[in-house]
C-alpha positions in Angstrom: -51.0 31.6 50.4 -52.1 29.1 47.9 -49.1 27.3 46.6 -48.9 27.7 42.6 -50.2 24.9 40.8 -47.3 23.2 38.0 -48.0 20.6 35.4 -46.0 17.8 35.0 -45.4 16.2 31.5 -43.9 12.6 31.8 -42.3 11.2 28.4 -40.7 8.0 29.5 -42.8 6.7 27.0 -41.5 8.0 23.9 -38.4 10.3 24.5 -36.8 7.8 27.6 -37.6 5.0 25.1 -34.8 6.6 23.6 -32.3 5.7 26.0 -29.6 3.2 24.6 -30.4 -0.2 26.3 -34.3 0.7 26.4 -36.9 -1.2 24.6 -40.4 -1.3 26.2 -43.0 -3.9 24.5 -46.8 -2.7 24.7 -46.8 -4.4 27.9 -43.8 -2.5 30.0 -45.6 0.7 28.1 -49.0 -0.1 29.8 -47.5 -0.9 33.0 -45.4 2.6 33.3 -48.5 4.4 32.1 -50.6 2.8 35.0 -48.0 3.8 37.3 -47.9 7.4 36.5 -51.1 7.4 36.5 -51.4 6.3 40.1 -48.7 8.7 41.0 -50.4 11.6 40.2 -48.8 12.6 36.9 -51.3 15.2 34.9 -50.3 14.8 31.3 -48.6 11.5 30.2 -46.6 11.2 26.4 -47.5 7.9 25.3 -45.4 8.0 21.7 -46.2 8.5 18.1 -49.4 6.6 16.5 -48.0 5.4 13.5 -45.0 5.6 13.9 -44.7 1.9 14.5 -47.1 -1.0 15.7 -46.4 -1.1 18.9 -47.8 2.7 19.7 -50.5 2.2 17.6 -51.4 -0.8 20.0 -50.7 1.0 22.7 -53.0 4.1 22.2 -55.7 1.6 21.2 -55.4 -0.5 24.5 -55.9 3.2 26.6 -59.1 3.7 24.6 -60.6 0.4 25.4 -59.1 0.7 29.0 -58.4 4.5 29.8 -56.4 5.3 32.8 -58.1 6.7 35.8 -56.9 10.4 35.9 -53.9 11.5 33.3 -54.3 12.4 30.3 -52.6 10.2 27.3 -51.3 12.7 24.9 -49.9 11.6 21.1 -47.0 12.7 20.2 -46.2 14.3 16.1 -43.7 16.3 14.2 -45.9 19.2 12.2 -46.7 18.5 8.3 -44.3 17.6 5.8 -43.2 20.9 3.3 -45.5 21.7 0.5 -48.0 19.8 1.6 -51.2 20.9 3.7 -52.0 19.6 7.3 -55.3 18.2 5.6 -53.5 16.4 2.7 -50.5 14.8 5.1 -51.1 11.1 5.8 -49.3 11.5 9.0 -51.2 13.0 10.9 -54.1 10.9 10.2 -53.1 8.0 12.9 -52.4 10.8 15.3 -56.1 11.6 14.7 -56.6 7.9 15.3 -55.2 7.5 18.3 -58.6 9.3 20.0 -56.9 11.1 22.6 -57.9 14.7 23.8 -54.0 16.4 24.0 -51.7 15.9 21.1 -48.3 17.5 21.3 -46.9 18.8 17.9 -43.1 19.4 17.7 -42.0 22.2 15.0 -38.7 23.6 14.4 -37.6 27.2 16.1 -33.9 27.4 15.0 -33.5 29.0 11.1 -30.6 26.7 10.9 -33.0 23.6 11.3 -35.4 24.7 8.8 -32.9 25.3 5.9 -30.6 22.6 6.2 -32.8 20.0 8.3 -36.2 20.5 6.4 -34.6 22.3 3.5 -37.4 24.7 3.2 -37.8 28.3 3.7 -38.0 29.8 6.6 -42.0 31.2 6.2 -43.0 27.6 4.7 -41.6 26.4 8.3 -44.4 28.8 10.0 -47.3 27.8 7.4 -46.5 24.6 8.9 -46.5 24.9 12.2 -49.7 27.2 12.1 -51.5 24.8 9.5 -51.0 21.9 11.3 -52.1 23.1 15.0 -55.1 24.7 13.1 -56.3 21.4 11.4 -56.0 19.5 15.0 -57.9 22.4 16.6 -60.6 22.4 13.6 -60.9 18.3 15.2 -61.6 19.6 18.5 -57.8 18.4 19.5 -56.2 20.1 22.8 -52.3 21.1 21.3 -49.2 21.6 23.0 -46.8 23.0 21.1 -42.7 21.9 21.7 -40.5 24.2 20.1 -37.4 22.3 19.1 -34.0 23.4 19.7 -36.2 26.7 20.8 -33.0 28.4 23.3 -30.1 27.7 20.4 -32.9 29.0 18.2 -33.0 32.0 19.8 -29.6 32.3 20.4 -29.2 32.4 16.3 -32.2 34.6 15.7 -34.5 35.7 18.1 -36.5 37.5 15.9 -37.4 34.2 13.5 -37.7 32.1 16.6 -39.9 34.3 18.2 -42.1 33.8 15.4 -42.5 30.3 15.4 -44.2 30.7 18.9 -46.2 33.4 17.8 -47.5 31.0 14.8 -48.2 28.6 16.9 -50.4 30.5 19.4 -51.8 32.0 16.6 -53.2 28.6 15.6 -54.5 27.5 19.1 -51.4 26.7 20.9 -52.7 26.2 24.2 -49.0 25.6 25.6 -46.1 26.4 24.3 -43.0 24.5 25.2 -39.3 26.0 25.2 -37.2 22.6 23.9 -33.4 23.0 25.6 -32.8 19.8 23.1 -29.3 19.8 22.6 -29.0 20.4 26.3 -26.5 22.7 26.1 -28.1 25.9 27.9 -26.9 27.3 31.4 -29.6 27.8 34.1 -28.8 31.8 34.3 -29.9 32.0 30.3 -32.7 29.8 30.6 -34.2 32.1 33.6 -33.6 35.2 31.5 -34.7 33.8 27.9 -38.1 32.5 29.5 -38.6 35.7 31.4 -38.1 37.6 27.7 -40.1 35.3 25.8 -43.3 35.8 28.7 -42.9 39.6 28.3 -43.0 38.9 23.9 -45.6 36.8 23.5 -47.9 38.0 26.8 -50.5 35.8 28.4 -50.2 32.4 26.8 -48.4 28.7 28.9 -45.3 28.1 28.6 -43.6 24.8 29.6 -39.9 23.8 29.9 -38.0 20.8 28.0 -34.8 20.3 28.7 -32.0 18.0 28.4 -29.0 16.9 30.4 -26.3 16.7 28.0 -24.3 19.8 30.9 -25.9 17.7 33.9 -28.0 20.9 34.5 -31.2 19.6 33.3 -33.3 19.6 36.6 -31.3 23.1 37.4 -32.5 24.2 33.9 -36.6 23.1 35.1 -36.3 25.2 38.3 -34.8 28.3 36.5 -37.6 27.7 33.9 -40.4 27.4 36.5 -39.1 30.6 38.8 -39.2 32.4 35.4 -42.6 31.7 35.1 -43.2 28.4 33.1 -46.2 26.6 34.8 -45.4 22.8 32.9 -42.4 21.0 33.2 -41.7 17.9 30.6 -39.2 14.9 32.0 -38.6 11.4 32.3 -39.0 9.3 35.1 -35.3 8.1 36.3 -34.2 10.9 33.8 -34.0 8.2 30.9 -33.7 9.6 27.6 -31.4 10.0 24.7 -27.6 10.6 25.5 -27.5 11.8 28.6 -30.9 12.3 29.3 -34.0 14.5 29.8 -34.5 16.4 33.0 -35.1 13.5 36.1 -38.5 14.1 37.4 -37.9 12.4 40.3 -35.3 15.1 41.1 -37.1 18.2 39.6 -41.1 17.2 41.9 -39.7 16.7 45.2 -37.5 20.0 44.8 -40.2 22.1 43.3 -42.8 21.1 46.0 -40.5 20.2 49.1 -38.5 22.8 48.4 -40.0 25.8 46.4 -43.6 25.2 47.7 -45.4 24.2 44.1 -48.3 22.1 44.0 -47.4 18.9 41.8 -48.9 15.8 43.4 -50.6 15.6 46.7 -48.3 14.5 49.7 -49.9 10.9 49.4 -48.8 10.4 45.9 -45.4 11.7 46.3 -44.7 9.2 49.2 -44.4 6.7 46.3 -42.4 8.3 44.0 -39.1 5.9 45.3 -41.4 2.8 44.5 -42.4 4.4 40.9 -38.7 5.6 40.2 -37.9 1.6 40.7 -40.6 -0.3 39.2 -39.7 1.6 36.0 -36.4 0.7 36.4 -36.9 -2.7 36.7 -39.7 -2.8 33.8 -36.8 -0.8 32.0 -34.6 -3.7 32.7 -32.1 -1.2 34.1 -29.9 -1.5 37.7 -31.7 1.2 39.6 -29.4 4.3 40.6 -28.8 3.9 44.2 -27.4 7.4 44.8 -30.0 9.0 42.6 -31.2 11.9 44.7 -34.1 11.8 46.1 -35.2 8.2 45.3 -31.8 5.7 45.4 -30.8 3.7 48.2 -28.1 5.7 49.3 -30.2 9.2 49.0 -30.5 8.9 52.9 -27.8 6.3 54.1 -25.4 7.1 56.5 -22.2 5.9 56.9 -19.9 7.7 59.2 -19.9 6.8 63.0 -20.3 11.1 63.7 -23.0 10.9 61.0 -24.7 8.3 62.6 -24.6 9.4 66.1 -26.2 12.6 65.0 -28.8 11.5 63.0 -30.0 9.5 65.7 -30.4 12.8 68.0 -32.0 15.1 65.4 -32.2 13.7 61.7 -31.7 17.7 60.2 -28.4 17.5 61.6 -27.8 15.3 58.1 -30.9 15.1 56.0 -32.2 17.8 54.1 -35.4 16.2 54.6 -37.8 13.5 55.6 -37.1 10.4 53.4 -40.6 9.3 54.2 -41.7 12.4 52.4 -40.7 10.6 48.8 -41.5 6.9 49.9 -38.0 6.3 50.7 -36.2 5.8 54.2 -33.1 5.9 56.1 -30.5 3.1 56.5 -27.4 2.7 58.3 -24.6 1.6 56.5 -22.1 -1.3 58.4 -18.6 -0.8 57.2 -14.9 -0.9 58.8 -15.5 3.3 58.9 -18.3 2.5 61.0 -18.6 3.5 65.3 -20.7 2.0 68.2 -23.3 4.2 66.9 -23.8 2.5 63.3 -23.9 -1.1 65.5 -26.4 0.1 67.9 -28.6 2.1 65.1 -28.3 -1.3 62.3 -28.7 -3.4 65.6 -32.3 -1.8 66.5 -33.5 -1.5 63.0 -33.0 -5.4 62.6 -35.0 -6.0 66.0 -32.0 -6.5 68.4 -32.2 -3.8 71.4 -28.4 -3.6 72.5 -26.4 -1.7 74.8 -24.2 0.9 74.3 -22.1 -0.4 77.2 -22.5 -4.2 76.3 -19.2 -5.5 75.2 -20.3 -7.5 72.6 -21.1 -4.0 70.8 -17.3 -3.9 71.1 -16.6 -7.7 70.0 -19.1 -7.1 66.7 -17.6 -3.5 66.1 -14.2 -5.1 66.1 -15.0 -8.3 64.4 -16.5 -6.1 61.7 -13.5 -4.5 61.0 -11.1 -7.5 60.7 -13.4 -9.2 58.4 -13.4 -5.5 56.1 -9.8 -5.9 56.2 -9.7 -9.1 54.9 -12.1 -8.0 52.0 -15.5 -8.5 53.2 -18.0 -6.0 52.5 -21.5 -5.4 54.8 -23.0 -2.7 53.1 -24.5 -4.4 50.2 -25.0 -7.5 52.3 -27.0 -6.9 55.6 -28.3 -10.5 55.8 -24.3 -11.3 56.1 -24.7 -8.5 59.0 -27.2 -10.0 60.9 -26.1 -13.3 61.2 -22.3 -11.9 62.4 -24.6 -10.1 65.1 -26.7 -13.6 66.0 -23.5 -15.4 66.3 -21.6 -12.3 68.5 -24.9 -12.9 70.4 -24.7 -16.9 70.8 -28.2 -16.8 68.8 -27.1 -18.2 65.2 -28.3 -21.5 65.3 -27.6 -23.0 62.1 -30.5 -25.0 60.7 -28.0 -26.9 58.7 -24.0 -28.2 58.7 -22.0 -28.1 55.2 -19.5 -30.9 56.4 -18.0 -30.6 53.1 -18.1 -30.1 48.8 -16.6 -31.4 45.8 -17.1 -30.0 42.6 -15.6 -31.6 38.8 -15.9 -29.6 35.8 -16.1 -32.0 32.9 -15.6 -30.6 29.2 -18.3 -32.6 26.9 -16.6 -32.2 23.5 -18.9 -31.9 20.2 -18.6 -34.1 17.5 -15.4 -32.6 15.2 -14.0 -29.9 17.6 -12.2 -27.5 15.9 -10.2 -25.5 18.7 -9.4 -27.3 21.8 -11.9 -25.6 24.1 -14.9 -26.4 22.3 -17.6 -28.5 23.8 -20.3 -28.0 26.2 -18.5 -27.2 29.7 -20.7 -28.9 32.7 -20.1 -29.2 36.1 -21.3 -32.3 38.7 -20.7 -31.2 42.6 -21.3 -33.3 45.6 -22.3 -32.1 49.4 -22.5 -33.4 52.1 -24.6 -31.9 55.2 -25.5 -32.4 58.8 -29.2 -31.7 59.7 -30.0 -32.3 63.0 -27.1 -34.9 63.6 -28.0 -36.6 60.6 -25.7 -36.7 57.1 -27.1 -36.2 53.6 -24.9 -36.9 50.5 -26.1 -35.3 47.5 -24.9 -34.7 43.9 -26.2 -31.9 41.4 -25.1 -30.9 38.0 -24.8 -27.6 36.5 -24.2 -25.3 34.0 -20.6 -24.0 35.9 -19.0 -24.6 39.1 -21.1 -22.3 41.8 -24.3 -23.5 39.5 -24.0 -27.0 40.5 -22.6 -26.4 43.9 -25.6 -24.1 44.4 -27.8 -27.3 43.2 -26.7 -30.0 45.0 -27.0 -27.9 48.5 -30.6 -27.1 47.5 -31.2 -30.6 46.4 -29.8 -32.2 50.1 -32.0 -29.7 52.1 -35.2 -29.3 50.1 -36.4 -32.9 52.1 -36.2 -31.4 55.2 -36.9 -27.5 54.6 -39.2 -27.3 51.1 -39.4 -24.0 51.9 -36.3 -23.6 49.6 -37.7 -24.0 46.8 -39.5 -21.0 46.4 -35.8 -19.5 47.1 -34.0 -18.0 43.8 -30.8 -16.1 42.7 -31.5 -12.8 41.7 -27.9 -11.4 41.2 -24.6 -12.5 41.5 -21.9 -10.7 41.8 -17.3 -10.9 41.6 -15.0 -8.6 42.0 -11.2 -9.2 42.5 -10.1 -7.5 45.6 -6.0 -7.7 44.8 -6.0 -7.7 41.1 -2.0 -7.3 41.0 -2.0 -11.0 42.9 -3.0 -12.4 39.7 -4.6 -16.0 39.8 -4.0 -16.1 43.8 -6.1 -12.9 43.6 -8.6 -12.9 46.5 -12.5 -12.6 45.9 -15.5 -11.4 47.1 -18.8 -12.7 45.9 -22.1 -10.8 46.6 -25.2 -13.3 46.3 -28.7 -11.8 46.1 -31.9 -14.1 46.8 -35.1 -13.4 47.2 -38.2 -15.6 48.1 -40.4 -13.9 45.9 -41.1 -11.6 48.6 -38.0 -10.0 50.2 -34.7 -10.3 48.6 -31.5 -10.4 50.8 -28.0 -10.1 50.2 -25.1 -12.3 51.6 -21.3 -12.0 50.9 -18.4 -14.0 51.1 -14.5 -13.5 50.7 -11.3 -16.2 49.6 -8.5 -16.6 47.7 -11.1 -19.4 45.7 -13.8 -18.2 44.0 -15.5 -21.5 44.5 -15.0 -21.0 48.2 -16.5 -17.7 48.3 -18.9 -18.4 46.8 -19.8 -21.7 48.8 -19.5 -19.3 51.6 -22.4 -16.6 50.0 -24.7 -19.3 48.6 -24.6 -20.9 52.4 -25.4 -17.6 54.4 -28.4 -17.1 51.7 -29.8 -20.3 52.6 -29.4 -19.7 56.4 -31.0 -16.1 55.9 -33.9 -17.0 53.8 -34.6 -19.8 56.1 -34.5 -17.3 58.9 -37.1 -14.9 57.0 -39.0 -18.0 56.6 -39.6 -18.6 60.0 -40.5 -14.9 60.9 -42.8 -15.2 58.5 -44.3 -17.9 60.6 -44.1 -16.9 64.1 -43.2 -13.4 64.5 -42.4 -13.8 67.9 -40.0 -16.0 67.6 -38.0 -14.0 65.2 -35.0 -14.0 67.1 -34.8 -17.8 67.3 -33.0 -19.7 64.3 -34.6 -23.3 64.7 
């Protein structure tokens, strides 16, 4: 049997934009657009022309450069009260904005329409049938979103019932049920959409709905088994308060799971890379147990877990991360068996046996340093070079022989408070290379700043390669909080080369310390990537 064709609706653009903490320039909206637009995704809300300059720019730049296979669809409230569609400056830009599919919001709850609009409630449906009307008379395409359409209904069917009818009326060639407040249960979205096919007969209905109950993706599937055939979402499930329904959640479950045809199976294997380039354009931490598409979605942790997985992968996935571009990892932590060792082992090229004792040295070396606060899930470049030394392979490239670091408070001309000035900090390292000692100073901006510094500045002579190295997080966290000042820490540093990124960790009772400890492995590691870079087959040598 065929599978049933859906339509997906993407509005990152406009209602994820709404997100706190979200502000896209023209650029980050291009990008994202481009994106979807590689992924697969049929219709694509870029915003509202004329609403501010930065749509208007953005609709023009898709003109001049369309994109390859989605269609860019404006976005527009219907026309003011008392005026006519014709007559209503607003929707001129809309006009503007040259694009085939405009979607045109109007309001389906009485309650909205007295109080919100202040008109009467038959003014509301000249409106929404003169406005789709004068877009159709301008050979316009019009999806129709009825606003707060299932609390609408909820209040009086009968009125909201007519808003649709209006709308089709006009040319509606999809009408969209708006769960805005995002209050709705699944079992009332299933029935309401079922009533509202059966009331208004052969027309397309889509779904809308918000996650203010966590249900949205629930509420998409109920909508779709009822019989809607287009599904509006974000990607990431950005969007006001707590969100629109996550498409990244709501594609893989209606075609992995339910059979629907959304995106070919090519397309959908990068929907993990998409779900992260928009959250890094977003300038948002990506959600790393987001179903589906996060880091964790198919990491496994327990020893039991792992030793299963590695027989049959059903035993604990529900499916094949490759399916959605992601992939499996093996977590490293003190809860971990021979089986994580052997499983993180292979997958970072080192072929070990299960009867080896080192398996047993690492395992149990692993666990001590967990106890003492380390971390290794977040930090498998820390990992690997506990496994190189376990295996008499971790040849430094370099010896810290020892740091310094003076923080020296610069004050301002007149202080006013006795910790004003400009804080700066001068460290000094010295280190070993090949039997040979470099001394080396570095100022910087804080402690682990300068220390950071004058380590790159005594190694860059003899390995350049570190300067295309950089910090891309850093991260404390106070292990013993109750200790106070004698508190010990764990620092996480993340590097990458502009290439690969890596993690590294380090624990003390001094934050300096552990972070001298961090900063050090990250150096070691990216050297180490360096060289595989190189000569592959040498990978497992650290020159």
């Amino acid at each position: 049997m065929t599978p049933i064709s859906l339509s997906i609706y993407d509005t990152t653009l406009r209602d994820g934009a709404q997100r706190e903490g979200i502000s896209f320039s023209v650029e980050d909206k291009i990008r994202i657009a481009r994106e979807l637009d590689r992924l697969g995704i049929p219709f694509i809300e870029g915003g509202w022309p004329g609403a501010n300059p930065k749509d208007v720019q953005f609709f023009w730049h898709l003109k001049e450069q369309p994109l390859s296979q989605a269609e860019i669809v404006a976005f527009c409230f219907t026309r003011r009260p008392g005026k006519t569609a014709a007559t209503d400056p607003m929707l001129q830009p809309i006009l503007a904005a040259g694009t085939k599919w405009i979607t045109i919001v109007g309001k389906s709850w009485d309650l909205h329409v007295t109080e919100g609009l202040q008109t009467t409630l038959d003014e509301n449906l000249a409106m929404i049938q003169d406005t789709i009307a004068y877009l159709r008379s301008h050979d316009r395409q019009v999806i129709y979103d009825a606003e707060h359409w299932f609390d609408g209904y909820k209040h009086n069917r009968e009125y909201a019932l007519a808003t649709l009818k209006s709308a089709i009326a006009a040319g509606a060639e999809w009408i969209t049920l708006c769960d805005t407040n995002g209050g709705t249960l699944p079992h009332e979205i299933e029935q309401i959409v079922r009533d509202v096919r059966n009331a208004v007969g052969d027309v397309k209905i889509g779904i809308h709905p918000h996650n203010d109950c966590d249900l949205a993706v629930a509420n998409a599937i109920a909508a779709v088994n009822a019989g809607a055939t287009m599904v509006q979402g974000t990607i990431n499930g950005y969007g006001e308060r707590c969100g629109n329904a996550n498409l990244c959640s709501v594609i893989p479950n209606l075609q992995l799971k339910l059979g629907y045809d959304c995106l070919s199976a090519e397309q959908l294997a990068t929907l993990a890379q998409v779900s992260r380039i928009v959250s890094e354009v977003a300038n948002l931490a990506p959600d790393d147990h987001a179903a589906f598409v996060g880091l964790s979605a198919f990491a496994h942790k327990g020893g039991l877990h792992v030793s299963a997985v590695q027989r049959n992968p059903i035993t604990y996935e529900h499916l094949q991360p490759e399916l959605v571009g992601n992939g499996r990892r093996i977590v490293i932590s003190e809860q971990a068996g021979i089986s994580n060792i052997l499983a993180k082992a292979k997958s970072l090229g080192f072929n070990l046996d299960r009867q080896d004792p080192t398996c047993r040295e690492i395992l149990e070396s692993l666990k001590h340093l967990e106890q003492d606060g380390y971390q290794f899930e977040a930090a498998e470049a820390s990992f690997e070079l506990l496994i190189r030394q376990a295996l008499g392979e971790r040849n430094a490239p370099f010896e810290v022989r020892g740091f310094q670091v003076h923080y020296d408070m610069m004050a301002e001309a007149a202080p006013t408070h006795s910790y004003c000035g400009r804080a700066r900090s001068l460290a000094t390292v010295k280190v070993a290379i090949a039997g040979k000692e470099i001394l080396e100073a570095a100022e910087g901006n804080g402690p682990v700043s300068a220390l950071d510094a004058a380590l790159r500045k005594a190694l860059i002579t003899v390995y350049p390669e570190i300067e295309t190295f950089y910090l891309t997080d850093y991260k404390v966290r106070i292990l013993d909080g109750a200790a106070g000042t004698s508190a010990k820490t764990r620092v996480l540093v993340e590097s990458s080369n502009g290439v690969q990124r890596w993690a590294t960790v380090g624990v003390s009772g001094n934050i300096l310390e552990a972070s001298y400890q961090a900063v050090v492995e990250s150096l070691e590691y990216g050297l180490l990537l360096q060289q595989r870079a190189q000569s592959p087959l040498s990978s497992r040598l650290l020159a």
